[in-house]
N, C-alpha and C positions, 0 to 999 in steps of 0.2 A: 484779914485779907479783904472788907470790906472797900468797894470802890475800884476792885481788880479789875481792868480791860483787856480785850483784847483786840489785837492787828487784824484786823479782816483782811486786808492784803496778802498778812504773811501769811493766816490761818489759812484764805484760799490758796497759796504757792504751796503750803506744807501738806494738801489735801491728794491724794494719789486718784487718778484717774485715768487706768489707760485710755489710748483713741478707739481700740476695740469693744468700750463700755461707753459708746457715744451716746444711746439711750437712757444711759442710769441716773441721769437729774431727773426725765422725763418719771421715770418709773420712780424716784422717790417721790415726789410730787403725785402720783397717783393714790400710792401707797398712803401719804397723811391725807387724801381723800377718803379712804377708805377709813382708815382708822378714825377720822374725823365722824363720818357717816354713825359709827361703831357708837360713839359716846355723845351721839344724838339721842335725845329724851322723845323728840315731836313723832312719836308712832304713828302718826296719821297723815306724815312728811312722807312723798315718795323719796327714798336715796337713790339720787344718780349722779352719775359721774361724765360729764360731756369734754370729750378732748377734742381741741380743734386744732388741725394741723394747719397750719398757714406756707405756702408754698412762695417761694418768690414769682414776681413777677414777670410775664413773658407773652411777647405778641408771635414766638416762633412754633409751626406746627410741623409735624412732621410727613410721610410720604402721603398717608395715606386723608391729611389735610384734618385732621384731630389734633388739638391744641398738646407743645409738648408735654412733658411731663417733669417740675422741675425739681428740685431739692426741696426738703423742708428749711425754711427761716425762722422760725417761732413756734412756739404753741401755745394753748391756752389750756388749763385745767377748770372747769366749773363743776363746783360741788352742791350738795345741800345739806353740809353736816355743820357742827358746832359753830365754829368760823373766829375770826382771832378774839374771842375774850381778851378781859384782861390779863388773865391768868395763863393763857397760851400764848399771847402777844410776847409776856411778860418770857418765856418759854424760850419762844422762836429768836428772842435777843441774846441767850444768853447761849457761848460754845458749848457744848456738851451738856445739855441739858438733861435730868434724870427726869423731867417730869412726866414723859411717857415711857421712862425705860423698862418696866414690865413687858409692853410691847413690841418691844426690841427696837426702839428710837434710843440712837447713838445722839442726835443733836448737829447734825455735817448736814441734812440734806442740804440747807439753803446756802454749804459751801461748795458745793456740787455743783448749781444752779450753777452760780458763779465762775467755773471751772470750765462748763464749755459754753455760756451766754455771756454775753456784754453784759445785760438787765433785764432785774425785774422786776416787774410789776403788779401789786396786790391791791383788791378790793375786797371785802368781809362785811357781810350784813349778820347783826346776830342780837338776839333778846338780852339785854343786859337788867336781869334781875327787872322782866315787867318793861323796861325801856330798850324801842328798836333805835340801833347803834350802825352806824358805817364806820371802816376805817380802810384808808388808803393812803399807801404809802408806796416809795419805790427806794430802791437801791443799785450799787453797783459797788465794783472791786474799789472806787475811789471815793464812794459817797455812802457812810455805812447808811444804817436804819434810825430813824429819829426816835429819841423815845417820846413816850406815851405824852406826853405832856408840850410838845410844839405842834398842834393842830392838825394829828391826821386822824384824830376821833371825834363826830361828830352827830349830833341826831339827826333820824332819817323818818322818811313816810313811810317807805318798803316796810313789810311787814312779814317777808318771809327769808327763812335762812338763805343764803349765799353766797357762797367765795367765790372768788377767780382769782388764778395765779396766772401771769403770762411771765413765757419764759423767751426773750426777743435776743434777736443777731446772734445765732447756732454758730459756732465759732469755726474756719472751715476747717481745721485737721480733726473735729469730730461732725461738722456735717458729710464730709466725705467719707467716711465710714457706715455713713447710714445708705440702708435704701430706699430708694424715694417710693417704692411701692406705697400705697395704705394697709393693701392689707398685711404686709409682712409688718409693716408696723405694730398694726393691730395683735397682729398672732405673736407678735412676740413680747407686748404688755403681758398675754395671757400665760404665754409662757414664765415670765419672771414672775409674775402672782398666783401661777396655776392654784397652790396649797388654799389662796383666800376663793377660788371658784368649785376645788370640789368641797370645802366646809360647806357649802350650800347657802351661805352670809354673805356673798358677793354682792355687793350692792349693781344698779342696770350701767354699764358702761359704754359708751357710746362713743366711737370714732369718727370725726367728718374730716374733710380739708374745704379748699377755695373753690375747685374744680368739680366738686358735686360728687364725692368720695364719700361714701358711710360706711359703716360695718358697726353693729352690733357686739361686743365681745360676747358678751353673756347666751348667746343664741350660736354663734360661732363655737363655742364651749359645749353646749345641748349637746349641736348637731353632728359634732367631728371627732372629741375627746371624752364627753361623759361617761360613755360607755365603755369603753376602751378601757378605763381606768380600772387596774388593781391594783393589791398594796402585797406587801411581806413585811415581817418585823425581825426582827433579828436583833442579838444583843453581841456586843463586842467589850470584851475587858469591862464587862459589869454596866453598862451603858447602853439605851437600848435604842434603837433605830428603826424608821417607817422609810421603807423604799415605794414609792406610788411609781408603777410602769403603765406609760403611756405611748399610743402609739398616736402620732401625729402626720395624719393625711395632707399636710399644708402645711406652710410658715417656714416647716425646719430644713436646714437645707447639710445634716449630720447627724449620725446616731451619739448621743450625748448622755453623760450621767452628769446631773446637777445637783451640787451640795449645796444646801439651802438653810438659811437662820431666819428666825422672824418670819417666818411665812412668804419669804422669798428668794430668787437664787443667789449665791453668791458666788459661784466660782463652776467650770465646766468644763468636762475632759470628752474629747472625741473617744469614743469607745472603741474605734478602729484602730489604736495604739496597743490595745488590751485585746481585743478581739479579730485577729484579720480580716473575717467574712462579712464583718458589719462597716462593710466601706461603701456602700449604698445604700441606695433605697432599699428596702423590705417589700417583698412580696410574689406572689404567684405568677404562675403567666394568668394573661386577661386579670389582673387585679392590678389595680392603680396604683397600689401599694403606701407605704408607710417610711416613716423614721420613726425610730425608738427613741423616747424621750425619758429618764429613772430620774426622780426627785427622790434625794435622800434627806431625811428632815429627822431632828432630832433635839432634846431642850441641852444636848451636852455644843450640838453644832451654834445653838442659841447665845450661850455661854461663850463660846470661844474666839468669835465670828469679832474682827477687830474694828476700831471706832469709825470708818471707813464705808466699812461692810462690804467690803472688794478683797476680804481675804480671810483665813484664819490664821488666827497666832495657837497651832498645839503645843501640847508638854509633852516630853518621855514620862515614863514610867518613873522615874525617880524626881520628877517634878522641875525639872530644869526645862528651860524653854529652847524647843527644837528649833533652829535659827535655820536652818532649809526647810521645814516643813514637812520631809520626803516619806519621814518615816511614819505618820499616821494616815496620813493622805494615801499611801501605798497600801495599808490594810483597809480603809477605808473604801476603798476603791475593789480590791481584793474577793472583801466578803461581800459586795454589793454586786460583782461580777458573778460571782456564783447564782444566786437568784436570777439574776438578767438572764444566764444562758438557758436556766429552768423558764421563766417565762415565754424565752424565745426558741426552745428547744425546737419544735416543729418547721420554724423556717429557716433557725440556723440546719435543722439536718438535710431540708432541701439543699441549699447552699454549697454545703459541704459535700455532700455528695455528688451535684453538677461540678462543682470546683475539679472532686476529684477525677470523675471521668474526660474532662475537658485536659489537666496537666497529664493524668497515663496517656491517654490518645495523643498529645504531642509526643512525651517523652516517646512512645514505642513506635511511633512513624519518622520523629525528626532527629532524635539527640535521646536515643538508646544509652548514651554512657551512662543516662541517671538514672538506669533501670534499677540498679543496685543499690543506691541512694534510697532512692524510695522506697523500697522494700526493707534492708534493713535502719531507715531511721525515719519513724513516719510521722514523724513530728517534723518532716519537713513539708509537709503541706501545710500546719500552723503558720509558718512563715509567709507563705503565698496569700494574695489577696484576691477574692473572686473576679473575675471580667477581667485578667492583664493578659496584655496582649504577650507574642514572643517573642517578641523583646523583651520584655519588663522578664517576663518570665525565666529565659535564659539569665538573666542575670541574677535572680535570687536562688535559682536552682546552681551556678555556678559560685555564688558567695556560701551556701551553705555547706557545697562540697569541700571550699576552702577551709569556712568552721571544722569540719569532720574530720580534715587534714590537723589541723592544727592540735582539737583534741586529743587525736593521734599520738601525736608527737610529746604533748602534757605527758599523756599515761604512760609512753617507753618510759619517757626521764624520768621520773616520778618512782617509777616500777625500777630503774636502775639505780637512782639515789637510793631507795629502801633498802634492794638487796648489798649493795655497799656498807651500808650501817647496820646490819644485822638484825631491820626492823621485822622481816616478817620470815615465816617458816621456812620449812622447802617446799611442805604442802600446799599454801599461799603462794609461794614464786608459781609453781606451775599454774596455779589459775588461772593464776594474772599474767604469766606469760601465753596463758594457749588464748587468753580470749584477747590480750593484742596483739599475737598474728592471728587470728580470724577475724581483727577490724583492718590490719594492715594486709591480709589478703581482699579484703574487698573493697577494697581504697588501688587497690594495683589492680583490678579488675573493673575499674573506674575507668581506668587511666588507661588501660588497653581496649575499652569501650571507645573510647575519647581518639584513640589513634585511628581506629577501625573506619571512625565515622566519616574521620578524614577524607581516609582515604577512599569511600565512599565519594563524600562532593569532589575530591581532587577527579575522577574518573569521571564524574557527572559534567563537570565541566570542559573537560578534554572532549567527549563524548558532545557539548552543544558549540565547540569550537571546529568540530569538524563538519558539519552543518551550513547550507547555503544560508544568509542571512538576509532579512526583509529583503535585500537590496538587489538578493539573488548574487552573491558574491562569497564565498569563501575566505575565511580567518587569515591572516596573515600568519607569516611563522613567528613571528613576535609574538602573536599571544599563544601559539601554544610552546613555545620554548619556553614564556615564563611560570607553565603550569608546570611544564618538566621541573625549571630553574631558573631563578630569577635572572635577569639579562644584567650583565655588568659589574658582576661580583666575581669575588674571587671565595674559596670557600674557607677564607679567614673572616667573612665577612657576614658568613651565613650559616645560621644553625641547622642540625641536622632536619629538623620538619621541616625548615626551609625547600630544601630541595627531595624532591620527586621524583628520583633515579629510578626506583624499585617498580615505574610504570615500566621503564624496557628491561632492565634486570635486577632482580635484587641483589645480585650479589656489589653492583654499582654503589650500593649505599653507602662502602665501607671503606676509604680512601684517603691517601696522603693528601692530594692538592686537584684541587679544582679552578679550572677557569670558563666563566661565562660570559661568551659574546665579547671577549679582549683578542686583538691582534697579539701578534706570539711577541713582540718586541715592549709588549706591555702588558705579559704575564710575568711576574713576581719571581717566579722560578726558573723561569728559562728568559736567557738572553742571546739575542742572536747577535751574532760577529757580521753575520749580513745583513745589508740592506734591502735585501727580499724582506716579502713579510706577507705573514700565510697568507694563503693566494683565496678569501673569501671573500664574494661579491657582498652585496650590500643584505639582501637575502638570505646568505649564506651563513646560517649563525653556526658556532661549532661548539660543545664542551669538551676539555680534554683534563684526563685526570691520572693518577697513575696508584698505584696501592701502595699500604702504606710503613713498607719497609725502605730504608735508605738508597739500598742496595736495589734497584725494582724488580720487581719481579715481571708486573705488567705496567703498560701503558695505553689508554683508551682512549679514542677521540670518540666523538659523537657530532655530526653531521644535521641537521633540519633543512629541509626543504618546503615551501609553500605549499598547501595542498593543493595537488590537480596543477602544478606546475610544468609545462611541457617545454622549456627554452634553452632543455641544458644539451646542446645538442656540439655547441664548439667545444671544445677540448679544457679553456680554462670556467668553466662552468659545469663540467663533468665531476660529480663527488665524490665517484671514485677516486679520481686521477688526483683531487684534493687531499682524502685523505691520507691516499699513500704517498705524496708528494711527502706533508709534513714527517711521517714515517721515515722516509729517504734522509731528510733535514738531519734527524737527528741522530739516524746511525752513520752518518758521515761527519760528527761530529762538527755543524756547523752550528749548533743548538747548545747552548750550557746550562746549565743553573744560574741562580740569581747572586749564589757566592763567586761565580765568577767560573768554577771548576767545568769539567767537564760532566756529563752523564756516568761516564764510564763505560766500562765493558757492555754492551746492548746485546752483544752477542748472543745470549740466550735469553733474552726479554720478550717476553708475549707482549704482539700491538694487537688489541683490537677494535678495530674499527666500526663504529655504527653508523648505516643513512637510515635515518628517519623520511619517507618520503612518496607520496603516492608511485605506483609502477606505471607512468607513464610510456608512450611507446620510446621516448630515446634513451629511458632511464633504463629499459629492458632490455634494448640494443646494446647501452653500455654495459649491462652485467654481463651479457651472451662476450661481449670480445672479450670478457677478462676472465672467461670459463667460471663465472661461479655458475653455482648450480639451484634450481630452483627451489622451493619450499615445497613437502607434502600438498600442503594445500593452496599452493602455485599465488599465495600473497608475499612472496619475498624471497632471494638468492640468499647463497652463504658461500665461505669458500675459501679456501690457504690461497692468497697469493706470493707465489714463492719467491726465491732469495733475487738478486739482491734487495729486495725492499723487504721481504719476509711479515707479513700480516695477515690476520686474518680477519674476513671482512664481512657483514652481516648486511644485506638489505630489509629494511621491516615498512611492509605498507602503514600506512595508519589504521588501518580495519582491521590490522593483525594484530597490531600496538596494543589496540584499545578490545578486542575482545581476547587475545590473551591473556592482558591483567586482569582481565575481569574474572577469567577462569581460574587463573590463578589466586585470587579474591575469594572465588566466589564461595568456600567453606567460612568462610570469617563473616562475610556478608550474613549468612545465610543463619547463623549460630547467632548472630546479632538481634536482625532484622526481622528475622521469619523463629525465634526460636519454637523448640513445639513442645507441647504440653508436657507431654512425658518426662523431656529434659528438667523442665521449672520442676514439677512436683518432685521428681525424685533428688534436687538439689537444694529445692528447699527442706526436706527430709531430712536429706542428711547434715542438715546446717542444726535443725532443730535438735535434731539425736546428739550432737556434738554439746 
């Protein structure tokens, strides 16, 4: 195979490098500093490492008249280690070189380069056997590497080791992934090489740019990480592993576990996917706090870590190669989780415990239904993430209720398939039948949580529509008609939560046909042969409805007037006179169904009628001519008005409206909202004994 080449073009196109790894030419390039420094002989050589970031140019300042601050364009790396020999020249030419592979040099860095820079650029001064040597050379995607022998090796005066690599035109769908900070720069070289700074080998590493930017890594390292640093070791399937937990005061901006090869990282998962509570910063009150940062390092991750070094290629257990990767990454991750939460056990149990007092304190002031939720499955607080607002929250406390629905439903079918095929006992059936109705009784004690709460805000809202607003002006009856029921429907069109009857009677809930806010000539069930048409002003909203046997039994209308309304003083503006009118309509058979028929016999059909409406002085006038009679507690008339029209008619203030439901409420509220100790303990008791 002698005289084999290769496509540098193609080798760079077939080279994988997300934009999310827009630093990683940078960090290989650091890295064969480092390793260079390593296999320097000159002990009396200080090793350092100078990056110099180069910014582009710009005469634009900002507010406070301090020059911008603009992207990186290039870098430089300056070493003082070996520098290109022959023997490494010889190396860096050839794709996949083994001649540093002990080290875990795959032979790609300088298609990396390539991958997000236009060009680069090398200079190498170095002792060739007794003779100092310079060699300079450049390349790009279109111009490979010359070899040794067309003059880019020469002798020099210089008499001391040094490279420099520059890496020029950051290409922009990887300069835009960076940050232009220096020091997240810097803090995150430290972080990809952390393994080569706590060996305590780190050679001096030095950060500058154009604009008068330093930073130190190695003193950045001392000051913020040294001590921070533990380890754990652990073995998995005979294989042993070093987890280093670090917490990182700067740089990181997530709590991350990094799997690392070659004394660097390759690959990083948000631990907030695995851990809910680690979706922030770390830390006390008054303490500035932290990110968790776990390096997992190991000579099996060494091994495995592909030519790349952006990923691993694992085996299953039967040595075929896992083509998702999911399944050792998942243990990997796993056992490494387990030590993470021991290391962080002290701050994850603060966490945890503000988490939990923060979701009961809403659950038991706001949205009670998940009382029971939370109590019997408390593995729903794992799914919650610390600091979400209620929003976020209602929404995961409502997806989980779903899950717990649905598991539900697995276990009947499951539990009925069995007993079908004669999988399990009789003694087994009961089991399993008493413990799912005692999930499915608390799944329906959810859901009557859930109804209660309702109607809870349904009352809260009535209650702030009856209310002067800023403007000092009271609600129109539109908006409390549509708390009652929505305006414009028919109740083909609206489901039962929909409507809000059971604020004036419960027994209203229960009903053949509803109409809201339609004239009678455009309700569905009734057609009029006249060209009257119910006599409601524009104000005047009505629902009427009847129950729900064919033959009726009753039929109700329901009336709203504006609150604090005083103008109903003429005759077609009186809601009396309104709703007995319709009443008339239709025992005189001028009113039919939508099939065209008649009502029928009305004769014995109970109408009743309801006004929704403050007791104005001529709304009071009107009840007095038409003999109803007042209410105990003088907010509202009642009253037969007899034949021919035959109804009977009910006046309700709004104060009466809304603090009767409430009374009527208020054991459900109360059992809900306020429950008392004694109740909880002795039901949770008897849950337990069960």
């Amino acid at each position: 195979m002698a005289g084999l080449t290769v496509d540098l073009k193609g080798k760079v196109n077939n080279t994988r490098l997300g934009d999310t790894k827009a630093l990683w030419p940078l960090f290989e390039a650091v890295v064969n500093s480092i390793q260079s420094l390593e296999d320097t002989n000159e002990n009396d050589m200080p090793k350092i490492i100078e990056i110099f970031a180069q910014r582009q140019e710009t005469n634009a300042v900002d507010f406070d008249d301090n020059l911008e601050v603009m992207p990186f364009e290039s870098f430089t790396i300056t070493d003082t280690g070996a520098g290109f020999t022959s023997e490494n020249y010889k190396s860096f030419k050839t794709a996949d070189s083994t001649l540093k592979w002990k080290k875990g040099c795959k032979g790609i860095g300088r298609f990396l380069w390539l991958k997000a820079f236009d060009r680069v650029d090398v200079e190498s001064t170095f002792d060739d056997n007794g003779v100092w040597r310079k060699r300079v050379f450049s390349f790009d995607i279109d111009n490979e590497i010359l070899p040794e022998d067309e003059n880019n090796l020469h002798d020099t005066d210089e008499t001391s080791l040094k490279t420099k690599i520059m890496l020029s035109g950051f290409k922009k769908n990887f300069r835009d992934k960076c940050n232009n900070s220096l020091d997240s720069l810097g803090k995150k070289i430290v972080e990809h090489c952390l393994t080569y700074f706590i060996s305590g080998n780190c050679p001096e590493i030095v950060v500058t740019d154009n604009i008068g930017g330093k930073l130190c890594l190695n003193t950045y390292f001392t000051n913020n990480i040294k001590d921070s640093i533990h380890q754990d070791s652990f073995n998995l399937e005979d294989r042993q592993f070093t987890l280093f937990h670090v917490k990182m005061p700067e740089g990181s901006v997530a709590n991350e576990l990094h799997l690392c090869a070659d004394n660097r990282e390759v690959k990083a998962f948000q631990l907030k996917e695995y851990l809910p509570n680690l979706q922030n910063k770390i830390g006390r009150e008054n303490d500035t706090g932290f990110f968790y940062a776990g390096f997992l390092t190991s000579t099996y991750l060494d091994e495995v870590v592909n030519s790349s070094r952006t990923d691993f290629e694992f085996e299953q257990k039967d040595g075929q190669m896992d083509m998702n990767k999911s399944l050792p990454v998942k243990e990997l991750i796993n056992a490494s989780i387990e030590y993470i939460e021991l290391y962080l056990q002290d701050y994850l149990g603060d966490i945890e415990a503000k988490k939990q007092k923060r979701v009961k304190d809403y659950v038991n002031k706001q949205q009670p239904k998940y009382r029971y939720l939370l109590s019997q499955r408390p593995s729903t607080f794992d799914a919650i993430p610390p600091r979400i607002n209620d929003k976020d929250l209602e929404i995961v406390l409502y997806r989980e209720l779903l899950k717990w629905d649905m598991e539900i439903k697995q276990t009947g079918e499951e539990l009925q398939k069995d007993m079908s095929k004669n999988l399990i006992s009789p003694d087994e059936v009961n089991s399993r039948y008493n413990e799912y109705c005692k999930q499915v009784n608390g799944l329906s004690k959810t859901s009557l949580a859930d109804y209660i709460v309702r109607r809870k805000l349904i009352l809260d809202l009535l209650e702030n529509s009856l209310e002067l607003n800023a403007e000092g002006k009271y609600a129109s009856e539109d908006s409390i008609h549509s708390i009652i029921c929505p305006m414009r429907y028919t109740s083909d069109e609206l489901s039962f939560e929909e409507m809000n009857l059971w604020v004036i009677d419960e027994r209203l809930s229960y009903h053949n046909f509803l109409a809201s806010d339609k004239t009678m000539n455009a309700i569905p069930m009734i057609d009029s042969k006249s060209t009257k048409e119910m006599d409601i002003a524009i104000f005047d909203k009505a629902i009427s409805f009847s129950d729900k046997r064919a033959n009726f039994d009753s039929i109700t209308i329901i009336e709203f007037k504006r609150p604090n309304r005083d103008d109903l003083k003429s005759d077609d503006k009186n809601p009396i006179h309104q709703v007995l009118r319709y009443v008339k309509e239709i025992r005189n058979g001028t009113k039919e169904q939508a099939n065209g028929r008649p009502f029928g016999n009305v004769d014995n059909v109970a109408f009743y009628c309801y006004i929704i409406a403050d007791l104005t002085a001529s709304l009071k006038e009107d009840a007095e001519f038409a003999t109803l009679k007042k209410t105990p507690d003088g907010e509202g008339y009642f009253g037969h008005i007899p034949d021919p029209v035959g109804a009977y008619v009910e006046i309700i203030s709004f104060d009466k409206l809304l603090r009767d439901a409430k009374e009527r409420n208020k054991i459900l509220f109360d059992k809900l909202f306020t429950p008392s100790a004694k109740g909880v303990v002795n039901n949770q008791s008897r849950l337990q004994d069960k």
